[in-house]
C-alpha positions in Angstrom: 0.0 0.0 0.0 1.1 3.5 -0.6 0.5 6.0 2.0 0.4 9.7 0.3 1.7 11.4 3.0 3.4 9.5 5.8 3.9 12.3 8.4 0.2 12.6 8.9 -1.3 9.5 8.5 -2.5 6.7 10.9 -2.3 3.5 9.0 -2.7 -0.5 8.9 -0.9 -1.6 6.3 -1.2 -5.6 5.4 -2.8 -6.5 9.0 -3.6 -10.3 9.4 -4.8 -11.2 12.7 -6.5 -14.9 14.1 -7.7 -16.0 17.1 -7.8 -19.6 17.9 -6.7 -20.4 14.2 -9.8 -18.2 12.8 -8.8 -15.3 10.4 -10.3 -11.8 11.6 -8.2 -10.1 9.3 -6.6 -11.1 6.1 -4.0 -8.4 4.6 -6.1 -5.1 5.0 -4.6 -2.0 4.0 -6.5 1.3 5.3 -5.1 5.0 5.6 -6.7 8.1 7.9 -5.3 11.0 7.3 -6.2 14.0 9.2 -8.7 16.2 9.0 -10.5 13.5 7.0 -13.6 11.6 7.8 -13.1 8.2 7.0 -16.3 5.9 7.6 -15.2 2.4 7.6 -18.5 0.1 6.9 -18.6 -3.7 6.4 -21.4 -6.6 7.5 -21.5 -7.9 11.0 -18.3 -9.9 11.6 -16.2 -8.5 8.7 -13.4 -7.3 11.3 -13.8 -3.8 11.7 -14.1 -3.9 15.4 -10.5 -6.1 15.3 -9.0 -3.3 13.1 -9.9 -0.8 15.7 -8.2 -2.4 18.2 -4.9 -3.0 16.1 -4.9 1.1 15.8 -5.5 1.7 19.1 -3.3 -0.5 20.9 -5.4 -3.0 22.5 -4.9 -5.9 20.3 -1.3 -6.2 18.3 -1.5 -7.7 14.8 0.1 -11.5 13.8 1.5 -9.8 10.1 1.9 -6.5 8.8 2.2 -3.3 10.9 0.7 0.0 12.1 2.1 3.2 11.2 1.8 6.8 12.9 2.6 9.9 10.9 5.4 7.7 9.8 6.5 5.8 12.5 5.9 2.4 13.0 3.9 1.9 16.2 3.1 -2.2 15.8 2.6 -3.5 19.7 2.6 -0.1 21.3 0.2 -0.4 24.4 -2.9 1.7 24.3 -2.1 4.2 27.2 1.4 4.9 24.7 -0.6 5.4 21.8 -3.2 7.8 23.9 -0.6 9.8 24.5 1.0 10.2 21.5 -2.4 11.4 19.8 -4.4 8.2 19.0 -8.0 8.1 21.1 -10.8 5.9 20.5 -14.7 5.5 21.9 -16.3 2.3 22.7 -19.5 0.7 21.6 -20.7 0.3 25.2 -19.7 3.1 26.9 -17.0 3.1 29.5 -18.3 6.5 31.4 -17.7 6.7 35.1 -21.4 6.8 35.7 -21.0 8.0 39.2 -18.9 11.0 38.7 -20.3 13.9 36.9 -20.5 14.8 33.6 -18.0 17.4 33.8 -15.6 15.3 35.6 -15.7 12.6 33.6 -14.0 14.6 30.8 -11.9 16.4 33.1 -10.1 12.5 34.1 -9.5 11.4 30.6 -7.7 14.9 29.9 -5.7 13.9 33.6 -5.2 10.8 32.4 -2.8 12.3 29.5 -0.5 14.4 31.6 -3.0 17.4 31.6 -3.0 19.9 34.9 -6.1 20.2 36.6 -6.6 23.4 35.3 -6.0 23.0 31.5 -8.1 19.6 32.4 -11.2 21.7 34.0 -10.3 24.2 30.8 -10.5 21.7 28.1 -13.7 20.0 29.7 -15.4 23.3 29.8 -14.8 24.2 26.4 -15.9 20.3 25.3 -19.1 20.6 26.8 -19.7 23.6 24.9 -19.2 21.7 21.8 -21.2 18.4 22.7 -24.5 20.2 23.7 -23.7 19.5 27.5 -23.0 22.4 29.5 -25.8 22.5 31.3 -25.6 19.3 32.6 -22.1 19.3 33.5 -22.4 18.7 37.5 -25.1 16.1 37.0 -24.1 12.2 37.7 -23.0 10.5 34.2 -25.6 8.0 35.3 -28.9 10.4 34.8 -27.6 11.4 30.8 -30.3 10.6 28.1 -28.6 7.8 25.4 -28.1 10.5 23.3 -25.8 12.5 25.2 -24.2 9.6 26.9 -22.7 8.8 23.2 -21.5 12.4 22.8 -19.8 12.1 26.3 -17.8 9.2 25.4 -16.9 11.5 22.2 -15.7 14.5 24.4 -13.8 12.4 26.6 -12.1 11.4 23.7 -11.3 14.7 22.9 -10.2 15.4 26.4 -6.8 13.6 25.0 -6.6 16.0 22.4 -6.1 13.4 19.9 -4.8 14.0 16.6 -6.8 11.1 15.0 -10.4 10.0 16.4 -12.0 6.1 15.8 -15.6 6.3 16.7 -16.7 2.7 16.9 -20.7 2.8 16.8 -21.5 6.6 18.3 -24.5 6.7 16.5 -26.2 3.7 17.9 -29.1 4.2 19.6 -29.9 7.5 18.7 -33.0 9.4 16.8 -32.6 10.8 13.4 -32.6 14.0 15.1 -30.1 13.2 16.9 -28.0 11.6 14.2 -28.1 15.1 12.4 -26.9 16.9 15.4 -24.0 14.4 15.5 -23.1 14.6 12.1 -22.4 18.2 12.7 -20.0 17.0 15.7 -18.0 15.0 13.7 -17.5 18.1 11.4 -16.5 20.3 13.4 -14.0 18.2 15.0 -12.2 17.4 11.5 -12.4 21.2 10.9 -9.6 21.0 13.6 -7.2 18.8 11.6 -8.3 15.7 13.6 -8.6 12.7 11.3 -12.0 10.9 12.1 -12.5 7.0 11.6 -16.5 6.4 12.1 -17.4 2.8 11.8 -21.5 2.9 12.2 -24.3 0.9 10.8 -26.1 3.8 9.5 -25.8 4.2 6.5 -27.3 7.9 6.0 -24.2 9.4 8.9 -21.6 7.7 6.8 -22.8 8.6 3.0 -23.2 12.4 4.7 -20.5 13.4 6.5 -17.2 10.9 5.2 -15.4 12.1 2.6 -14.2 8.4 1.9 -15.1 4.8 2.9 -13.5 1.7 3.0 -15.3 -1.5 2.9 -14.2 -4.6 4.9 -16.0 -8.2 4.3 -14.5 -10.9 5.6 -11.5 -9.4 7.0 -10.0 -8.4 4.2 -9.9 -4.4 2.3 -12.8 -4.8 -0.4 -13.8 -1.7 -1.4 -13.1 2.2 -1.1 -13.9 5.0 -2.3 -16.2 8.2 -2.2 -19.9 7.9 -0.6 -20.5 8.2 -4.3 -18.4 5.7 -5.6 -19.3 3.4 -3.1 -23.1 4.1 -3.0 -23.2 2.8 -7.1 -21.2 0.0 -6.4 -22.3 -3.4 -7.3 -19.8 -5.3 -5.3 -21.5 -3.0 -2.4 -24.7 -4.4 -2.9 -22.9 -7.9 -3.2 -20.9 -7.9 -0.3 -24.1 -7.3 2.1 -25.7 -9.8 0.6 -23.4 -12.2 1.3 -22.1 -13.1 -2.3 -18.5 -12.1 -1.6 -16.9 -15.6 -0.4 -14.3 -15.6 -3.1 -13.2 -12.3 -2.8 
């Protein structure tokens, strides 16, 4: 694979990776660059969950390697990777649901060698952005869905991350909601961040990623614009489950 530029990229290049002698990944190749959206889409299973974890330091990959603005990172730890600009969200939360919403962003920014104050700063300015300022001393615990999602996004944030993988931060929510948080994602590539949004829907991918790469089966199948990849055949394929011999 050919990374265009190297010095601000994250990227797996040939990844394989088995547990228990079955294949997760076979060979994928995928590039975030920032200030990019990049929506990474595939059926249930096809991996894309492993992937994260290979980029974000909680899994390490059997072949092929992991490379950060040009350095290779392959079995860095996750807290190494945190620090060094690489933050992720989960699909199931991990919020402190007892402490408040305000200090829960507050501790990831700690977490990363912030002071207290440039912590309590960055959380302020966080909440702002994620529609949660006025709940900010309320328990994590008492957050609709909807802004329990955008919380895991800002603590995220809190890390000051220079690339962003959002693993399902649209699940659950309202198409009202979904709108709002398309505008999130934006914003926050408007800041040079490079954004990796796997999701199942469909609409928040085709509307706010500027490319997407399709995974089926563990291996790189497809990529391309929201265009591109809406008229594709081997799209349509793929879903449907016609894709064994690819």
């Amino acid at each position: 694979m050919t990374i265009s530029d190297p010095s601000e990229a994250l990227a797996a290049v040939g990844i394989h990776r088995a547990y228990s002698g079955v294949k997760a990944l076979r060979g994928v190749d995928v590039t975030l660059r920032r200030g990019e959206v990049l929506g990474l889409i595939g059926p249930n299973g096809a991996g894309k969950s492993t992937l994260v974890n290979m980029l974000t330091g909680y899994d390490r990959p059997d072949e092929g390697a992991i490379m950060l603005d040009g350095t290779d990172i392959t079995g860095w730890p996750a807290h190494r990777l945190a620090r060094t600009g690489v933050a992720r969200t989960y699909q199931r939360g991990h919020l402190y649901r007892d402490l408040s919403v305000r200090e829960n962003v507050e501790v990831a920014a700690l977490a990363t060698g912030r002071s207290r104050a440039e912590a309590r700063g960055d959380a302020t300015g966080l909440l702002e952005l994620f529609g949660a300022a006025d709940r900010s001393e309320q328990p994590a615990r008492t957050l609709p869905h909807g802004l329990e999602r955008r919380l895991g996004v800002a603590r995220a944030m809190a890390t000051r991350p220079n690339y962003l993988l959002l693993d399902e931060p649209a699940a659950g929510l309202n198409e009202g909601e979904i709108g709002e948080f398309g505008e999130v994602i934006r914003s926050i590539a408007a800041t040079g961040v490079g954004v990796l949004l796997i999701d199942h829907n469909i609409r928040l991918i085709m509307a706010v990623c500027e490319r997407i790469h399709v995974i089926v089966q563990g291996r790189s199948y497809l990529e391309g614009t929201p265009d591109e990849v809406r008229g594709s055949q081997a799209l349509v394929e793929a879903y449907l489950g016609r894709s064994g011999t690819q």
